[in-house]
C-alpha positions in Angstrom: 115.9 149.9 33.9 115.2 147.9 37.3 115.0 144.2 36.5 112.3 142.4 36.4 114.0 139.1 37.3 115.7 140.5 40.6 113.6 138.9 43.4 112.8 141.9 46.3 114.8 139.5 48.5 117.9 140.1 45.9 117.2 143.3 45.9 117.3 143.8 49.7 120.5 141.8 50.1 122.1 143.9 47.3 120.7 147.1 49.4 122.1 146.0 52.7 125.8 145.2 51.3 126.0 148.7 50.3 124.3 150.1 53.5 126.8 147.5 55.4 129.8 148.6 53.0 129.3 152.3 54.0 128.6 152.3 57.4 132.2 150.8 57.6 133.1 153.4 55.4 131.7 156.1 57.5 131.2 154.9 60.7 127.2 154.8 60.4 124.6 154.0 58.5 123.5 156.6 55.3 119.5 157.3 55.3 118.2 158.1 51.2 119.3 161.6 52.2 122.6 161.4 53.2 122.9 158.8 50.5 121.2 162.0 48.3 123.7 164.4 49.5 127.1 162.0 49.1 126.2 161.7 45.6 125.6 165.1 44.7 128.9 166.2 46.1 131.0 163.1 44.1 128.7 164.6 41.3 130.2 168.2 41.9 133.9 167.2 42.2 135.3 170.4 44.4 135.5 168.4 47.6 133.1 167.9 50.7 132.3 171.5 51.2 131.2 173.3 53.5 128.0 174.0 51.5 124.7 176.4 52.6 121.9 174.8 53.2 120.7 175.9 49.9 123.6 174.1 47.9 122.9 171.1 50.0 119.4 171.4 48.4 120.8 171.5 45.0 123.6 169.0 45.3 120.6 166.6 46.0 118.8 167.8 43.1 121.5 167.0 41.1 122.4 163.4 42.7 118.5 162.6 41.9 119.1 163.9 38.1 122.2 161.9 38.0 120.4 158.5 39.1 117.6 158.7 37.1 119.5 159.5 34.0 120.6 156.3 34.8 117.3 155.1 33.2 117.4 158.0 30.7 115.1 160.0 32.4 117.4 162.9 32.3 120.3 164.3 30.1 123.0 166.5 31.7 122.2 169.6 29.6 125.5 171.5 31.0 128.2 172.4 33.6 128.3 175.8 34.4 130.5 178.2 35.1 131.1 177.4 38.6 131.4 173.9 37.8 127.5 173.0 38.6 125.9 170.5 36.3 122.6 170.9 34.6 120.3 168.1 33.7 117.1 168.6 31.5 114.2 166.3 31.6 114.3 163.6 28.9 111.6 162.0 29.6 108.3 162.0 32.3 109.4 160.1 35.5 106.4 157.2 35.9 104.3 157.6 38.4 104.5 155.4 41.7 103.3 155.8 44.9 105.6 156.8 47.8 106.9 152.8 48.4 107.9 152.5 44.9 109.5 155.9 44.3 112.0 154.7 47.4 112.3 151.5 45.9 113.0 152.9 42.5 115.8 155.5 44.1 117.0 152.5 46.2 117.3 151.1 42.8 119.4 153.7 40.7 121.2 153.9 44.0 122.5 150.7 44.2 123.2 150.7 40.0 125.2 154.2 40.5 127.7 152.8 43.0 128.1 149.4 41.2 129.1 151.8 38.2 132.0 153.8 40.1 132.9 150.2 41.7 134.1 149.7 37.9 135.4 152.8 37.0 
C-alpha cells in the first residue's frame, strides 16, 4: 500500500534514482509507457520481442495487473498456453483523478523494481 509517512519529496527522490538508474541502463530516459511496456515483457519471460502492436497493448495490460497486484488489487488467475499470464480483478481499483492514478503507478512502479533489486 503507498505509505503514508513517505514525504512527496521522498517520493520524488526515490522516482528520479530509478529514472536516473535506467537512463544509464538504456541510454535514455523511460516515460510511464515505456516503463509499461519493459515490465510487461520481464513479466512474459520469452525475450524482448518483436511484438505487434497488439501484444505491445497487452504486455502493458499485464505490467499494470502485475503492479497493482502489488497492492492486491489483482490475482494472476493463470498462464496460458503460450505462456501469457492472466490476472482477475480482486478487488475495485479506488478512484483518483488523473494526478493520483500517475502517482499511484509511479508508486507500484518504484515498489516493483525495489522487489526484483532483491530477488
Amino acid at each position: 500500500m503507498l505509505n503514508p509517512q513517505e514525504t512527496e519529496a521522498q517520493f520524488e527522490h526515490r522516482w528520479w534514482e530509478l529514472m536516473s538508474e535506467l537512463r544509464q541502463r538504456f541510454g535514455k530516459k523511460p516515460d510511464l509507457n515505456a516503463l509499461l511496456l519493459l515490465i510487461g515483457v520481464q513479466e512474459l519471460g520469452q525475450g524482448a520481442g518483436p511484438f505487434s502492436k497488439e501484444q505491445k497493448q497487452d504486455l502493458m495490460h499485464i505490467a499494470t495487473c502485475k503492479l497493482f497486484s502489488l497492492s492486491g488489487y489483482y490475482e494472476l488467475e493463470r498462464i496460458d498456453e503460450d505462456g501469457w499470464p492472466h490476472y482477475r480483478l480482486a478487488k475495485p481499483v479506488p478512484f483518483a483523478n488523473l494526478k493520483e492514478q500517475e502517482r499511484m503507478l509511479k508508486w507500484h512502479i518504484l515498489e516493483y523494481f525495489a522487489q526484483q533489486d532483491n530477488e
